[in-house]
Phi, psi and omega in degrees: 000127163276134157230164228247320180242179166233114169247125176233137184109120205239060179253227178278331180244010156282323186279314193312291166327284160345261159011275195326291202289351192286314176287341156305332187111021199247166163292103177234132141241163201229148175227142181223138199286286209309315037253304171229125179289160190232163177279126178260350171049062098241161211044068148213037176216152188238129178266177184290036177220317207268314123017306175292296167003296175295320161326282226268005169250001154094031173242359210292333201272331156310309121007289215263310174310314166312337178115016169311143196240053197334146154242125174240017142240172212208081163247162179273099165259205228193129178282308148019316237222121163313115199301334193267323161298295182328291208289311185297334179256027187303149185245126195270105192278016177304337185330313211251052177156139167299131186075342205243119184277348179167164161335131194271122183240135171198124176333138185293291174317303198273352155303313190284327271208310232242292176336294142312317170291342171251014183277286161330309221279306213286001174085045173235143165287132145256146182206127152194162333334120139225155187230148199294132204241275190235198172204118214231111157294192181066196198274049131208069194312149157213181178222156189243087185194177194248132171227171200326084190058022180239147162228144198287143154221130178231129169280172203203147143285338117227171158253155193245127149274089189265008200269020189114168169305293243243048179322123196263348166289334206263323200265323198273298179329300192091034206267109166312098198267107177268129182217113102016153176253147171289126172322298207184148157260164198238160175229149189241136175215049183334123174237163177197176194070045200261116147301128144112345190258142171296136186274013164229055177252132099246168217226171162205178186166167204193133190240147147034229203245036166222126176257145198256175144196207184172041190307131182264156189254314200126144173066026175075029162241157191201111157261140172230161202206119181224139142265165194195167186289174210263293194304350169287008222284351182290347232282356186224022172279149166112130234297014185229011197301305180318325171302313197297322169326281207301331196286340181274010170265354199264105219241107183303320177300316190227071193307005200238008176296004174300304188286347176279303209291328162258039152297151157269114171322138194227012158183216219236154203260103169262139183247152113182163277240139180299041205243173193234152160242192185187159128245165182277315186240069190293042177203172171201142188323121177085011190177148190197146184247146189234142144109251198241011178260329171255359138129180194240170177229145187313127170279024141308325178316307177094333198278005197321314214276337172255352128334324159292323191284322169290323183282343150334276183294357188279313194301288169336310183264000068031295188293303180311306180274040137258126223273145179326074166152327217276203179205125177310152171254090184253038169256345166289355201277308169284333195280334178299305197311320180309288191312299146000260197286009163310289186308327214259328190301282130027276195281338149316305172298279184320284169344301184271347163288337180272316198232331159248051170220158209236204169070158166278043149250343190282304162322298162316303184298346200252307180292329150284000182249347181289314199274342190279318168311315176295320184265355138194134221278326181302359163278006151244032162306347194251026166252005182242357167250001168272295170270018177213017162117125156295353206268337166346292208251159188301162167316282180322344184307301177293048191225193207261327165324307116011255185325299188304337212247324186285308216282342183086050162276200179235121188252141144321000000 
């Protein structure tokens, strides 16, 4: 059998894609490794940019049907920093997108699970469990692979690699995966039965040698997040390390992390290391990559789901307006994403030099960049490329110049 697209990985941006193209008129098939999605404890936040995204690929009202969950403030606290000024000073996220009142939150699994299921409605064959056998490039792409007890070979006119870091597409292509040294670790939790936390608030902020961050789901759910030093790495292993998670929220800085810390854990508590990866060419003859397959940004950002959304929408509209026979030109594709994620990576780097390092020149470094700030708001520009698009914020944001002028160093 040919079909015009092979997608393997039937995640947020294999089902999403699947979907698009499928309601375009194409021949899809989506192959998903898994059985059941499971919480990987990420990708359950939309920044308002990557939200329009879902807009302009025609998913935003599917979502929001689904239990999407707008956040429409946004506070930083501080050990630094007085809790009542920060909370007086809430940042309002309707700002950064037209139409988008704030970051979009929805469970990763039933986010993935909604996502498939409307790829099916929309007429591309789903198939899952399945695991991949061989994968063939060049001008006559095929996939290879076993499903219920059979095994399969299908040709494709492309292939998609949607499945992730440990990408198998990414692999048969020979496409050079660049990682970053990891920063700091990050640990993840869903909680519920949360009293007391607003449900369109989040905040982030740093006490002594642990950093927060706190996106609400809606309904008493709260995903969370702490960082922590890389040399720490045991600090929350072990049949009580959540309880132990949670308790590193309850914060002199952020009294109401009160209402985090007697949450009930609602899945399962995972640490790991913040780092960013890239390729130069996310794409190769007979094949082209979305998501995290074609690499990722410190998830300090938060931004995975909108990066997926956007190569969704670049790739999609790529495929459509190519004529019937031709082999897709996917290099304006590659050259936005390189810019992209250059940018986003930049403002990663900042972020976790600010909010995850620890000790008192790190404490210092945060209460001068908190009082340099108030008086002038362009040292937090690379917070306008996290919600509202890197394509947003100036150019000069991204430079070493820059960077020097946020951290308070000494430039030559």
């Amino acid at each position: 059998m040919t079909y015009d697209l092979v997608i393997i990985g039937g995640g947020i941006g294999g089902s999403a894609l699947a979907g698009v193209m499928a309601r375009a008129g194409n021949k899809v098939l989506l192959l998903e490794k898994s059985e059941h999605y499971e919480d990987r404890v990420r990708g359950e936040w939309i920044a308002p940019w990557g939200v329009a995204e879902a807009k302009r690929v025609g998913l935003y009202d599917l979502l929001m049907s689904a239990g999407g969950h707008h956040i429409t403030d946004h506070v930083t606290y501080d050990e630094s920093l007085e809790p009542a000024d920060c909370e007086a000073s809430a940042l309002p996220l309707g700002i950064f997108a037209a139409d988008v009142p704030g970051p979009l939150a929805i469970g990763h699994p039933h986010h993935c699970q909604t996502l498939y299921d409307a790829a099916t409605v929309a007429g591309a064959e789903t198939l899952r469990p399945v695991t991949i056998d061989i994968i063939t490039l060049g001008a006559s792409p095929s996939v290879t692979f076993f499903h219920n007890g059979e095994t399969k070979t299908v040709q494709a006119r492309l292939v998609v690699g949607a499945e992730g870091r440990q990408s198998e597409v990414r692999a048969a292509a020979g496409i050079p995966l660049h990682q970053d040294k990891p920063h700091h670790w990050f640990a993840g939790l869903l909680i519920e039965n949360v009293r007391g936390w607003s449900p369109t608030r989040q905040a982030i902020g740093t006490e002594n040698n642990f950093g927060f961050l706190a996106f609400p789901q809606g309904e008493g759910r709260v995903r969370v997040y702490g960082g922590y030093a890389l040399e720490e790495k045991g600090r929350f292993h072990g049949e009580d390390g959540a309880r132990r998670f949670l308790e590193a929220f309850r914060m002199s800085c952020a009294p109401d992390n009160g209402a985090l810390a007697d949450g009930t854990p609602a899945g399962p508590l995972f640490s790991y290391f913040n780092n960013d990866s890239w390729t130069d060419e996310p794409f190769a003859p007979g094949c082209v990559l979305i998501g995290d397959a074609a690499g990722w940004n410190d998830p300090i950002n938060g931004l995975g789901l909108s990066i997926t959304y956007r190569d969704v929408r670049l790739v999609s509209d790529i495929l459509k307006e190519t004529p019937g026979g031709e082999v897709p030109n996917f290099a304006p594709y590659a050259e936005e994403r390189a810019e992209r994620m250059r940018r986003l990576r930049f403002a990663g780097q900042l972020q976790a030099a600010l909010d995850m390092e620890f000790g008192e020149a790190a404490r210092e470094r945060r209460r001068s960049y908190h009082e340099r700030k108030a008086a002038d708001p362009m040292l937090g520009l690379h917070g306008v490329a996290i919600m509202a698009g890197p394509e947003n914020a100036p150019p000069e944001i991204f430079t070493e110049a820059h960077r020097a002028r946020v951290l308070g160093l000494q430039t030559a």
